[in-house]
C-alpha positions in Angstrom: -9.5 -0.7 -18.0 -9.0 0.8 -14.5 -6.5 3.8 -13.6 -5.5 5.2 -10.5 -4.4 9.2 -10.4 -1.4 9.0 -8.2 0.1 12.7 -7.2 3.8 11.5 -5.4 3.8 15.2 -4.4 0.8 15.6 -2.7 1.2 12.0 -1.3 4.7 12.7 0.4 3.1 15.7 2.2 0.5 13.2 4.0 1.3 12.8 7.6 -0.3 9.1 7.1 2.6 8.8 4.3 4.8 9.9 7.4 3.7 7.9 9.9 2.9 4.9 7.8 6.6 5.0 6.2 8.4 5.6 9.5 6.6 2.9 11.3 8.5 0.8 8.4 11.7 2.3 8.4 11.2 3.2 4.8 12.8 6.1 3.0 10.6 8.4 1.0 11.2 6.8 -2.3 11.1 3.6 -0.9 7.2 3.8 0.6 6.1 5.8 -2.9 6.8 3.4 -5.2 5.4 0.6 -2.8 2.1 2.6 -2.5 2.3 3.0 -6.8 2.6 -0.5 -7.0 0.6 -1.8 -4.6 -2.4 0.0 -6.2 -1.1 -1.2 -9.7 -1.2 -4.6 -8.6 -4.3 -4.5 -7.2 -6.4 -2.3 -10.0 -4.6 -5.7 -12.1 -6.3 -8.7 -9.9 -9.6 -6.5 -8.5 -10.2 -3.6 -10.9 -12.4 -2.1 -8.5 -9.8 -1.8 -6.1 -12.0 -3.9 -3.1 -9.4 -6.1 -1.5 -12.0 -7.5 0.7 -10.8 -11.1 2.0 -7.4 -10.7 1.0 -4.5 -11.6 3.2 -1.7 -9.9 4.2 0.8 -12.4 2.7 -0.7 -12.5 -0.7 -0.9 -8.5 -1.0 2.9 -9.0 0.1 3.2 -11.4 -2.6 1.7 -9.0 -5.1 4.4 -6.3 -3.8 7.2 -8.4 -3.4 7.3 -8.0 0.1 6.5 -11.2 1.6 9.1 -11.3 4.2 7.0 -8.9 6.2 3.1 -9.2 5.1 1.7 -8.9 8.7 3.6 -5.9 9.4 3.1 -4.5 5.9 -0.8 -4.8 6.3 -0.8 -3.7 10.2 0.8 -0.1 8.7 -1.7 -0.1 5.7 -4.4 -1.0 8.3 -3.2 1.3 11.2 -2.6 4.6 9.2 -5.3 4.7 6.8 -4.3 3.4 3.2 -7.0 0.7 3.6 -10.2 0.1 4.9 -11.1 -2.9 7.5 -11.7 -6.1 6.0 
C-alpha cells in the first residue's frame, strides 16, 4: 500500500502553497486539506502517484471540485504541485 508523508507545517510555509491558494481565493485550511486529499485520492486510483493523461475534470471529480477543474488544474499546473502531462 502507498503513503504519502504530508508535513501541513512545512507545506503552509511554501510560497507555491501561497501563490497557488491565493490564485484560488482559498483560505489556508481550505487549500491544505485539498492538497491532502487530492494526493489521497490519487495514491487510491494510481498508487505511484503518475497522473499522466488525466484530465482536469476527473482529478476535480476525485476532489469534489468539479465546478472548477480547468482552473483547479491551471493552479496545480502553474505553481508547481504537478508536473506537465
Amino acid at each position: 500500500m502507498a503513503w504519502i508523508k504530508f508535513h501541513a507545517s512545512t507545506v503552509k510555509r511554501l510560497e507555491k502553497f501561497r501563490e497557488f491558494r491565493l490564485e484560488l481565493g482559498w483560505s489556508v485550511h481550505e487549500a491544505l486539506g485539498f492538497l491532502g486529499d487530492l494526493w489521497n485520492q490519487v495514491l487510491e486510483v494510481r498508487e505511484n502517484g503518475d497522473l499522466t493523461g488525466c484530465k482536469p475534470d476527473y482529478i476535480a471529480e476525485l476532489t469534489g471540485r468539479s465546478g472548477s477543474a480547468e482552473k483547479i488544474w491551471g493552479a496545480l499546473m502553474r505553481h508547481g504541485w504537478l508536473d506537465d502531462r
